[in-house]
C-alpha positions in Angstrom: 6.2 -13.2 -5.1 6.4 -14.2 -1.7 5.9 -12.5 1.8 7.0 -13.7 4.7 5.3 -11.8 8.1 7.1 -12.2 11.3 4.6 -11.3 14.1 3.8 -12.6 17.5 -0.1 -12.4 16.7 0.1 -15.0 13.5 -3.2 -15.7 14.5 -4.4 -12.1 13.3 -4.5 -12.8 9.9 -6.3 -15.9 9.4 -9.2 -14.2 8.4 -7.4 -12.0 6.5 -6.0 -14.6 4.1 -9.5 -16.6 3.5 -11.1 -13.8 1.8 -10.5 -11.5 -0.8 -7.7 -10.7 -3.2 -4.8 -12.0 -1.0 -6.6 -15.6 -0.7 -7.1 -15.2 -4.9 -4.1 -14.5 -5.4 -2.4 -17.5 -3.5 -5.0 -19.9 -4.8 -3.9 -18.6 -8.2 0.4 -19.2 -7.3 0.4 -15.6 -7.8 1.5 -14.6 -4.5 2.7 -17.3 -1.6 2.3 -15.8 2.1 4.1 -17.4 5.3 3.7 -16.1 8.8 6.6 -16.7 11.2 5.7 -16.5 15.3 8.6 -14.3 16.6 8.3 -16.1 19.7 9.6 -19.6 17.8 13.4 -17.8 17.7 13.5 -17.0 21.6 16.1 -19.1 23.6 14.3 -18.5 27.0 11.6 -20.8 28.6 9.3 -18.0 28.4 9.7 -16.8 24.5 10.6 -13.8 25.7 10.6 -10.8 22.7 10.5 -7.8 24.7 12.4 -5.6 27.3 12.1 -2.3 29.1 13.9 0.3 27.3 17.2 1.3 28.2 17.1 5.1 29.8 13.9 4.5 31.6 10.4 5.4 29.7 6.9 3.9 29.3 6.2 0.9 27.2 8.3 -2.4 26.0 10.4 -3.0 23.4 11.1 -5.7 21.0 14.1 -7.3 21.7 16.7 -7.5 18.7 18.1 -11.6 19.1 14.9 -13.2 18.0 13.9 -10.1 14.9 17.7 -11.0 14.1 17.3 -14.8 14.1 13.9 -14.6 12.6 15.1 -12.9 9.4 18.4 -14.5 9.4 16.5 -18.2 9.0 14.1 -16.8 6.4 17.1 -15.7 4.5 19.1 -19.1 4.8 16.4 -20.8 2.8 17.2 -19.1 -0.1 20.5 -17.2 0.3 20.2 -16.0 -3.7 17.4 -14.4 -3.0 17.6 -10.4 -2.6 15.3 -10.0 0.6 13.1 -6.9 1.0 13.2 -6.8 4.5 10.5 -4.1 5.7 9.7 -2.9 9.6 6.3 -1.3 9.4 6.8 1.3 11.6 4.9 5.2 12.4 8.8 6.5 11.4 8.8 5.0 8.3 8.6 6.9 4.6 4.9 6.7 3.7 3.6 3.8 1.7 2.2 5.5 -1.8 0.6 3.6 -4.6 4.3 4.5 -6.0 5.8 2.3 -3.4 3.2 -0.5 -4.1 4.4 -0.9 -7.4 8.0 -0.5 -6.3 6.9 -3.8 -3.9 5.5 -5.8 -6.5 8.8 -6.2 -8.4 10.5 -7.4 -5.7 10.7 -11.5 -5.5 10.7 -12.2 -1.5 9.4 -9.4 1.1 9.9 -10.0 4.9 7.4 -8.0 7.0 8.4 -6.9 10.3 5.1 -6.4 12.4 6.5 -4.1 15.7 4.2 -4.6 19.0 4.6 -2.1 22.0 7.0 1.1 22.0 8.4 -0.1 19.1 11.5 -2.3 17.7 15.3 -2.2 19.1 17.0 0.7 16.8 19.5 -1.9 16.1 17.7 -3.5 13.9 16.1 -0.4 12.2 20.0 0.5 11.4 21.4 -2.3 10.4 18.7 -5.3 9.4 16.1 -4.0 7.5 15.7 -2.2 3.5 13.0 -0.1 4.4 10.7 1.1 6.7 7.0 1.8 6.0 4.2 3.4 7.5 0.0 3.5 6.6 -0.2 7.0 7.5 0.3 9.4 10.2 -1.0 7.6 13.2 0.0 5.1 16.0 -1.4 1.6 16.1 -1.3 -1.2 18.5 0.7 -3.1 16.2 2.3 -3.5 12.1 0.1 -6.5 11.4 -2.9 -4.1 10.1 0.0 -2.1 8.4 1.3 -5.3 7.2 -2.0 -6.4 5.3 -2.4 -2.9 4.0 0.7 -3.7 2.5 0.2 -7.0 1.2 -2.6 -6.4 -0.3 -2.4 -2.8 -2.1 1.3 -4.9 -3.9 0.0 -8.1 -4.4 -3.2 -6.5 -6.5 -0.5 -5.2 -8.8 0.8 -8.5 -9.6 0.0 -9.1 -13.6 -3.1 -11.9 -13.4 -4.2 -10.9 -10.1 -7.1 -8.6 -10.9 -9.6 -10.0 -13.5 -9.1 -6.8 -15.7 -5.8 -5.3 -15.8 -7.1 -2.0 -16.4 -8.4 -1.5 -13.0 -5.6 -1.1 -11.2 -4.0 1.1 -14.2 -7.3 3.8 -13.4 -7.1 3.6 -9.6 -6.7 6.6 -7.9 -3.3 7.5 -7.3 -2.2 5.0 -10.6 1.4 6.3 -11.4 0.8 6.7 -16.0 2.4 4.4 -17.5 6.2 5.8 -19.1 6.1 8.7 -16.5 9.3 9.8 -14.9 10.6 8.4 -11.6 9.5 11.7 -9.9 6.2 11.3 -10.1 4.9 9.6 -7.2 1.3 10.3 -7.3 -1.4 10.0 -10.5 -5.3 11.8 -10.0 -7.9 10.6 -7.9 -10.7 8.6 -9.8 -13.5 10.2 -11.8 -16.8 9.5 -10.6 -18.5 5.8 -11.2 -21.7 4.8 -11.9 -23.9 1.3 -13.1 -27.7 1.0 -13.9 -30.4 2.0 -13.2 -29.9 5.4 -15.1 -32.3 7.0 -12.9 -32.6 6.5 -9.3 -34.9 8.6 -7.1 -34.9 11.2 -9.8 -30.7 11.0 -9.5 -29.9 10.7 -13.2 -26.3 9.3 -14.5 -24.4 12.1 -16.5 -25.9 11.8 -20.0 -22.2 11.8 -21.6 -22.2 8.0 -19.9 -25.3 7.2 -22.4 -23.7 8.5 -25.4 -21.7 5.7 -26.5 -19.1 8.4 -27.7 -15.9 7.3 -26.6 -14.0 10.2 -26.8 -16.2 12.5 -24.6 -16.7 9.9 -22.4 -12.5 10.0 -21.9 -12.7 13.6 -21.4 -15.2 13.7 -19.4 -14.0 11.0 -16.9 -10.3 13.0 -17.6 -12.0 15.9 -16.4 -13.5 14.9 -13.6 -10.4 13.0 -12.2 -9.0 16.6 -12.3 -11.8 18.1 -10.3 -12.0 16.1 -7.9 -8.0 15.9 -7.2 -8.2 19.8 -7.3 -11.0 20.1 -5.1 -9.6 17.5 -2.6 -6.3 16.7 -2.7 -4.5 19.9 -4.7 -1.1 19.0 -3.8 -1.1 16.0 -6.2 -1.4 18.3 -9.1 2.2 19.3 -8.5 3.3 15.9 -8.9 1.1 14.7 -11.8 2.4 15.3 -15.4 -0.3 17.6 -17.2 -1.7 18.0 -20.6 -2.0 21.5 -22.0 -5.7 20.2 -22.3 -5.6 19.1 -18.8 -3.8 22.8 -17.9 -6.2 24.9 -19.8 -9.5 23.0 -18.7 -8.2 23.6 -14.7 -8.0 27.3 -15.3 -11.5 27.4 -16.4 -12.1 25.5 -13.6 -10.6 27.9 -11.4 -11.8 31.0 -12.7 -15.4 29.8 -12.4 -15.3 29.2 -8.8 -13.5 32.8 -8.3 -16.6 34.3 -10.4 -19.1 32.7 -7.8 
């Protein structure tokens, strides 16, 4: 897949693509990213992108000619393409691991990174598919939003990780053949790696037991604990077992009984 990031910082993410995953995955042809300086599709001597906002009010806006033009030229180099065209914005509906995976079908993605009070409506209403945000907070800018992003798709990509089973047992992993209403899987159990004992902190002897089965239950069960204990309102979302069901209940009466 391909992104393309319009941004008048395209400066900000040349550390960002020379390590990690997102350099990986474009030295593998897995992903291709190019950044577009919003500033090359101003018709002014001074590359002008911004304005005050009409009505009066703190802050600069982004002007719509040059987001216009800017996605306009991506799109004439491959007018088959069907663009994703996203404005990462504080308004926008939240990015979920859900929405990831929604991404990383998509064939071309144009990132819109907003600077100042934010981007003309018009282009909100009438030039973009969607519009994202991290979480809910104000940044400086969408180019942090915009590797966020990049990054939590393009590690979704078939080939991209070096086992595909990590990303299936992430937290917030969507199971594979559930219905398009669940947005949300578990946290992740607990991890640990040698030494078995550390500073008289032992791994969980089911680790050691080389059974398979309670080793699944028991990383099962603790992926339900832990979403209980911190993030409850995920259980709503997440299709249960009866085994899943009945273990929680025990759960919960415990904790009353202390």
């Amino acid at each position: 897949m391909k992104f393309d990031v319009i941004t008048i910082f395209p400066d900000f993410f040349a550390s960002i693509l020379e390590h990690g995953l997102l350099k990986r995955a474009m030295a593998s042809g897995h992903a291709e990213i190019e950044l577009h300086d919003l500033r090359e599709y101003t018709d002014d001597k001074h590359h002008t992108v911004d304005d005050r906002p009409f009505g009066g009010g703190p802050g600069m806006v982004f002007k719509p000619e040059p987001v216009f033009r800017a996605v306009e030229a991506i799109r004439s180099e491959a007018p088959e393409q069907n663009l994703r065209v996203i404005l990462l914005s504080p308004q926008g509906h939240l990015l979920t691991q859900a929405v990831a995976e929604d991404l990383s079908h998509a064939e071309r993605v144009v990132l819109i990174c907003g600077r100042y009070e934010g981007v003309d409506e018009r282009v909100a209403q009438n030039l973009v598919t969607d519009e994202i945000s991290i979480g809910d907070f104000v940044l400086s800018g969408g180019e942090l939003p915009a590797a966020v992003l990049m990054e939590s798709t393009v590690r979704l990509l078939p080939g991209v990780l070096g086992n595909e089973e990590s990303s299936e047992q992430d937290s917030f992993a969507v199971p594979a053949g559930a219905s398009a209403e669940v947005r949300h899987g578990l946290l992740d159990c607990p991890h640990y790696t040698r030494p078995a004992e550390f500073r008289d902190l032992k791994v969980p002897d089911v680790l050691l037991s080389g059974d398979h089965e309670k080793i699944r239950q028991w990383r099962r069960q603790r992926a339900l604990e832990k979403t209980w204990r911190r993030r409850p309102d995920l259980l709503a979302q997440v299709p249960l077992s009866e085994e899943d069901r009945s273990w929680l209940e025990s759960l919960k009466s415990a904790e009353e009984q202390r």
